[in-house]
C-alpha positions in Angstrom: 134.4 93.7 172.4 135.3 89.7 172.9 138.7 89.6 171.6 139.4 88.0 168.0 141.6 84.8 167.2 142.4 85.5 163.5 144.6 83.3 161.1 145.6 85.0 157.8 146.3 81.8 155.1 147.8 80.5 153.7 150.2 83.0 151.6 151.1 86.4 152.8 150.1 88.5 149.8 152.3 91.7 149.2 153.0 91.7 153.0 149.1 92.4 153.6 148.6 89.7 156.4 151.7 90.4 157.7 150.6 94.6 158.2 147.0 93.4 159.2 148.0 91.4 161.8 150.3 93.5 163.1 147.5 96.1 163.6 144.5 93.4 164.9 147.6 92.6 167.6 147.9 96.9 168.3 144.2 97.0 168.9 143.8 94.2 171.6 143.4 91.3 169.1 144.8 88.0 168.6 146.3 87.4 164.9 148.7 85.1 163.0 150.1 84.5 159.5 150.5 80.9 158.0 152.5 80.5 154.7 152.2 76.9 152.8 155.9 76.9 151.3 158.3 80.0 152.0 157.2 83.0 152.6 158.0 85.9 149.9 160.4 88.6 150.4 161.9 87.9 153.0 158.4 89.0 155.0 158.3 87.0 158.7 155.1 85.3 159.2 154.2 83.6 162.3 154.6 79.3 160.6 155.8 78.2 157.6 154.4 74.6 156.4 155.9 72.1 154.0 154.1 72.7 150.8 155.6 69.4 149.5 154.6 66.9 152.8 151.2 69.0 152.6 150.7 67.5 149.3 152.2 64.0 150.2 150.6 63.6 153.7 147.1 63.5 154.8 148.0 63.2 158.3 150.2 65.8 158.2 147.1 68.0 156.5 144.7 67.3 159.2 146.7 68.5 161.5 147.4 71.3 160.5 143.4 71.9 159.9 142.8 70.9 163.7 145.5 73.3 164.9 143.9 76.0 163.3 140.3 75.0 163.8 141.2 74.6 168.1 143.4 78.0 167.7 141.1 80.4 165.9 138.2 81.8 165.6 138.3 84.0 162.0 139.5 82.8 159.1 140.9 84.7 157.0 142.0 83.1 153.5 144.1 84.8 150.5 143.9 84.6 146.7 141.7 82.1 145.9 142.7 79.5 148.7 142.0 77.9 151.9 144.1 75.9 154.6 143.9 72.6 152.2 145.7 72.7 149.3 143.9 72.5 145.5 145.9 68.9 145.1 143.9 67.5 148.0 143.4 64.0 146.0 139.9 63.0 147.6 138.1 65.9 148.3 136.9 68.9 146.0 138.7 72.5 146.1 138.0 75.1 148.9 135.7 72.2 150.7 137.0 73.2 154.3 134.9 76.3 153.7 131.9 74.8 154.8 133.6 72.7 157.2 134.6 75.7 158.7 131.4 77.4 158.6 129.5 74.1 160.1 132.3 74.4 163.5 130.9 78.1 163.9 134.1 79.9 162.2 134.1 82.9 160.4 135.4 82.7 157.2 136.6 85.5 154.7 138.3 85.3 151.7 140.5 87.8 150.2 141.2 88.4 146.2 144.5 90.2 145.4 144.9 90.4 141.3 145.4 87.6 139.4 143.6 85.0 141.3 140.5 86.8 140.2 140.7 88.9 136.8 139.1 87.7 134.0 141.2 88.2 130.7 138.2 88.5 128.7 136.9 91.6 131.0 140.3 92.9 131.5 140.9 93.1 127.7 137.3 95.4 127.2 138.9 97.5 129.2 142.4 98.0 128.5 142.6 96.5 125.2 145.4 94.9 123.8 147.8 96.8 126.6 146.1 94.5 129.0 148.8 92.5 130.7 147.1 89.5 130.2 146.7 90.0 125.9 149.5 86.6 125.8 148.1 84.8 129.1 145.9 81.7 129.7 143.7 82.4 131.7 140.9 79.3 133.0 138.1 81.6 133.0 136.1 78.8 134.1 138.2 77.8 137.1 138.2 81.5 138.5 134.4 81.6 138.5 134.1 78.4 140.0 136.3 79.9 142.6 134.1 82.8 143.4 131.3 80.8 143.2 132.3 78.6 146.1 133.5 81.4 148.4 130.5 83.4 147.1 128.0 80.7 148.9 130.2 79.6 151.9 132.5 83.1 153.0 130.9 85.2 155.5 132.2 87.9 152.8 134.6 88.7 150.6 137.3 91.3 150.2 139.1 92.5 147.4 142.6 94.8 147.9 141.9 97.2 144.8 138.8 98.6 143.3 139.3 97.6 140.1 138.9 94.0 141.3 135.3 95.1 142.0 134.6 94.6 137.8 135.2 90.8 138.7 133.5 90.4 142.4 130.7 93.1 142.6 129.3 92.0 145.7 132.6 92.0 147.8 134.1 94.9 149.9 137.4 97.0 148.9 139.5 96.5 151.8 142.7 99.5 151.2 146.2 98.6 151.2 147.7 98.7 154.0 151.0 99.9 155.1 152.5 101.4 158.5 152.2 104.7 157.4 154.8 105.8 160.3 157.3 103.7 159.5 157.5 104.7 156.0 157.2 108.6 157.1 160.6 110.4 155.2 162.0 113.9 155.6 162.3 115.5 152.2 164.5 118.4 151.6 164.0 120.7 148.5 162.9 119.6 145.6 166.1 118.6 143.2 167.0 119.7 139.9 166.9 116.6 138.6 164.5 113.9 140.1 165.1 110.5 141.1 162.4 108.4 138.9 162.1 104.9 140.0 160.4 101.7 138.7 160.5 98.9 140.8 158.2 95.9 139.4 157.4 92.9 141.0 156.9 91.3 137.4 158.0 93.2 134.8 155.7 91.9 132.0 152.5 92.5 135.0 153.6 96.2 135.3 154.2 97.2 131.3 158.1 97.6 132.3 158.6 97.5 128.9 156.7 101.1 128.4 158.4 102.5 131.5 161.3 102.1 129.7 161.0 103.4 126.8 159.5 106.9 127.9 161.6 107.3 130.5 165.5 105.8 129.2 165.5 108.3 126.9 164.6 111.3 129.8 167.4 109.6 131.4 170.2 110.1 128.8 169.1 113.4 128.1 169.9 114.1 131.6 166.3 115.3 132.4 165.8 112.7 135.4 167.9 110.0 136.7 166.0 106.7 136.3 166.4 103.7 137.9 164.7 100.6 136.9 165.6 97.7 139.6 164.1 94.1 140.8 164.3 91.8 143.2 164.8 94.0 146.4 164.0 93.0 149.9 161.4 95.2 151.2 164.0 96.7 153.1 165.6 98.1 149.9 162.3 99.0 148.5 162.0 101.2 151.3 165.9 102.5 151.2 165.0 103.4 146.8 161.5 104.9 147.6 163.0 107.6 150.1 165.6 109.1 147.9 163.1 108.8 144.3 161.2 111.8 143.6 159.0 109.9 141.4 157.8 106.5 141.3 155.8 104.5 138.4 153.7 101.5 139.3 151.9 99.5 136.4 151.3 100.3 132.9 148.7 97.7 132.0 146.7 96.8 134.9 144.1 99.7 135.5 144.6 100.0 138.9 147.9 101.1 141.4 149.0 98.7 143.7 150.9 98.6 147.0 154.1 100.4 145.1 152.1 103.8 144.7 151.0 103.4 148.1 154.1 102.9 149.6 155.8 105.6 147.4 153.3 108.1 148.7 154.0 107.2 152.4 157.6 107.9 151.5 157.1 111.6 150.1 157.3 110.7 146.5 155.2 111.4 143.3 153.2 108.1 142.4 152.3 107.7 138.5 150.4 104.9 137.4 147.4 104.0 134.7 144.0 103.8 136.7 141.1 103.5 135.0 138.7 106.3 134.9 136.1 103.6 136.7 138.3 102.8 139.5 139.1 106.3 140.1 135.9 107.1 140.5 135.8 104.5 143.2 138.3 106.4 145.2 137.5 109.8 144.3 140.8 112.1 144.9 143.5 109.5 144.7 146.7 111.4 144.0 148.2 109.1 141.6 149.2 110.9 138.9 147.5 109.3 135.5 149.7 108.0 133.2 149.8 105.9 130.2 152.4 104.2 127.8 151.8 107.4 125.3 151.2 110.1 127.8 154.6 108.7 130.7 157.7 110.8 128.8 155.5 113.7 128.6 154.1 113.8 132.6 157.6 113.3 133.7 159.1 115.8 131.8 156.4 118.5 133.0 157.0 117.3 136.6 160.6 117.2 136.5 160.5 121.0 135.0 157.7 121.7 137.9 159.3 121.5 141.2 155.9 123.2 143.0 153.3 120.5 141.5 155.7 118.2 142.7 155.8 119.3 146.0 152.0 119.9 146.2 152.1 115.8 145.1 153.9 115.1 147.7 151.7 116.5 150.3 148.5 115.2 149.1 149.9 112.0 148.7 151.5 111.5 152.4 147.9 113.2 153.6 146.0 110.0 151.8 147.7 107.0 152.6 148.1 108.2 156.4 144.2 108.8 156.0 142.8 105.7 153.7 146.0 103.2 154.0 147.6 103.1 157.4 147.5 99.6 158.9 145.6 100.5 161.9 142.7 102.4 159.8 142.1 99.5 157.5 142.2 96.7 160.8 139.1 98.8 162.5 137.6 97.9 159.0 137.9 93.9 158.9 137.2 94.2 162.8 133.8 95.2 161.3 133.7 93.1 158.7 134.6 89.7 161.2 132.1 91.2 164.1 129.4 92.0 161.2 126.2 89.7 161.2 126.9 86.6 159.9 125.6 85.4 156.2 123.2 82.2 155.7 124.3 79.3 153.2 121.9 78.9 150.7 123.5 75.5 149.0 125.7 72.9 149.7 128.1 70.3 148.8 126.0 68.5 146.3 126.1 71.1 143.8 129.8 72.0 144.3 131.0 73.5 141.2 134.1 72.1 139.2 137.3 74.8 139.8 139.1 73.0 136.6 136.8 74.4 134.2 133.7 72.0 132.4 135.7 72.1 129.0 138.9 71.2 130.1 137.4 68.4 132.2 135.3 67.3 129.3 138.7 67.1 126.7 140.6 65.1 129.6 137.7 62.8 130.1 137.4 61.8 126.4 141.3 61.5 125.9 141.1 58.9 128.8 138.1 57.5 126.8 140.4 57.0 123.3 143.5 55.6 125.1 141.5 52.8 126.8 139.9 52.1 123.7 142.9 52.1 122.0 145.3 50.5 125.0 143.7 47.4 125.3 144.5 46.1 129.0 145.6 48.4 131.4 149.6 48.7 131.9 151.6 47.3 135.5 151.7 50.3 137.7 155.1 51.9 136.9 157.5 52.7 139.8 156.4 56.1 139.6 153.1 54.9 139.9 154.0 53.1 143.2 155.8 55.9 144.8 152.7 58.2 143.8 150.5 55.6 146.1 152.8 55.7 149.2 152.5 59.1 150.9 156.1 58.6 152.7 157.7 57.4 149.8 156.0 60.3 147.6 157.3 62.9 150.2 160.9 61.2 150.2 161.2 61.5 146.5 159.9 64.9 146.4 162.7 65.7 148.7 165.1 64.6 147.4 164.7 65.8 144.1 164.3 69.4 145.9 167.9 68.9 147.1 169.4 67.8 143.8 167.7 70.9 142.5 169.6 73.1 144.9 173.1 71.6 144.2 
């Protein structure tokens, strides 16, 4: 097989990029991680890129497009996004796609959560627990979004199956961890278990209902819980190996990489999934739980130390089967080696990622105020800085400084 030049951009979702390229590198394969701004929890990727001079220099863009267009071959983009940024002043969102296509690149892009749930199909399924019931969501700007990579990606992937409700026609690509590296040595089961809830956003994950079933399991000295935040994946992976038990999310339908990487560890994973994405991955061993039914599971578990251990087991078994790093690589080395799809439109009817509505209110609103402003105003010395790309990327600097003192 010809060997693959892959770039993962331009964030490093969860760590994914980070584990994928990792195991594209293992099998013989060229691979690199790009992050626009700093890179999350403390996660190495291969370049970091100023997010501000991105915005404020076009130079400075183009050349990081023609490093990555003379460097790789695969592109391989994350939530929603491509290598130039959704401020790009002149040209439309996401339109390197088919400049990438037209230079004979393969191009993927990769939906994580967020960047791709609709709150109005979210809510008919999880009702007012969803954790989007208080968001805003711009419907209109997602499904522009999809639109776009729908017509120009080679394919797209999404990392759980529930994301299928929102992109039917793209792949379920498993979370990946390395499986080994997470391996722990359990003694016997305890007394009283280590339960532990570790959200990246709390308001995301229902935190809220974690703790109240399981604070009051905690003070009757049924489990020890511990509800913590902002950890370095190192600490995840220090809590993880001592718990006994480890919720995910409440109000999202689906477990993410925390259930995963609690499994790798030995631990009991509880999380809501929704009956439709379980039946996507028949036999997952996360243990089903919901804001009414949490207290109650725990406290059977904590009194069962054999179902826990039989948990364990079947959980370790799955991820090393379904989730290590090097089992889900062989699968995007198919994906990027597949045959390739044909473009069926182009630029002319590019669709508008802001959402029609929102586009029509801004247009009339410019409409009243000239009507009502007369002649237009002298350029204010905002306005002036705004127009000078290395005066724009001074400014922004500098503020960036004052913000850290």
């Amino acid at each position: 097989m010809k060997r693959l030049r892959v770039l993962f951009a331009p964030r490093n979702i969860a760590g994914q990029p980070t584990e994928w390229a990792a195991a594209l590198k293992e099998l013989g394969h060229h691979a690199e991680v790009w992050s626009f701004g700093e890179a999350a929890f403390g996660i190495p990727v291969d370049r970091v890129f100023d997010q501000d001079r991105l915005l404020a220099d076009p130079l400075y863009r183009w050349q990081v497009l023609d490093d990555a267009v003379r460097g790789f071959d695969v592109f391989h983009f994350q939530y929603g996004r491509s290598l130039l940024n959704a401020h790009e002043p002149e040209l439309p969102e996401l339109w390197d796609l088919p400049l990438l296509r037209s230079l004979g690149k393969r191009v993927f892009m990769h939906w994580h959560g967020s960047d791709v749930r609709l709150k109005s199909k979210h809510m008919e399924r999880e009702g007012p627990d969803s954790y989007l019931a208080d968001a805003t969501v711009d419907e209109d700007a997602i499904l522009a979004r999809v639109s776009i990579c729908r017509r120009f990606c080679d394919r797209m992937f999404v990392s759980t199956p529930g994301l299928l409700d929102y992109v039917p026609d793209a792949r379920h690509i498993p979370l990946a961890i390395d499986a080994a590296a997470w391996a722990t040595e359990r003694g016997p089961e305890p007394d009283k278990p280590v339960v532990v809830h570790i959200p990246s956003k709390r308001a995301t994950k229902g935190s809220h209902h974690v703790d109240a079933a399981l604070i009051p399991l905690h003070e009757q000295g049924v489990i020890e819980y511990r509800a913590l935040s902002g950890l370095t994946r190192e600490q995840v992976k220090a809590e993880f190996r001592r718990a006994d038990m480890v919720v995910d999310s409440m109000t999202i339908g689906d477990h993410g990489l925390v259930a995963v990487e609690a499994m790798a560890c030995g631990a009991v994973a509880l999380a809501h999934v929704h009956e439709r994405n379980r039946a996507r991955t028949p036999g997952t061993p996360v243990v089903e739980v919901t804001k009414d039914t949490l207290g109650k599971v725990v406290r059977e578990l904590a009194a069962d130390p054999r179902e826990r251990a039989r948990l364990r087991a079947e959980g370790v078994a799955w991820v090393r089967r379904h989730h290590d790093r090097e089992a889900v690589a062989r699968l995007l080395v198919q994906e990027y080696t597949a045959p390739r799809t044909k473009i069926t439109a182009g630029y002319p009817d590019w669709p508008r990622t802001a959402g029609d509505a929102r586009l029509r209110a801004l247009e009339a609103e410019v409409e009243r105020l000239r009507r009502e402003g007369g002649a237009p105003a002298r350029p204010t010395l905002r306005d002036r800085i705004e127009a000078n790309p290395a005066l724009h990327l001074a400014a922004r600097r500098l503020a960036a400084r004052v913000r850290r003192k």
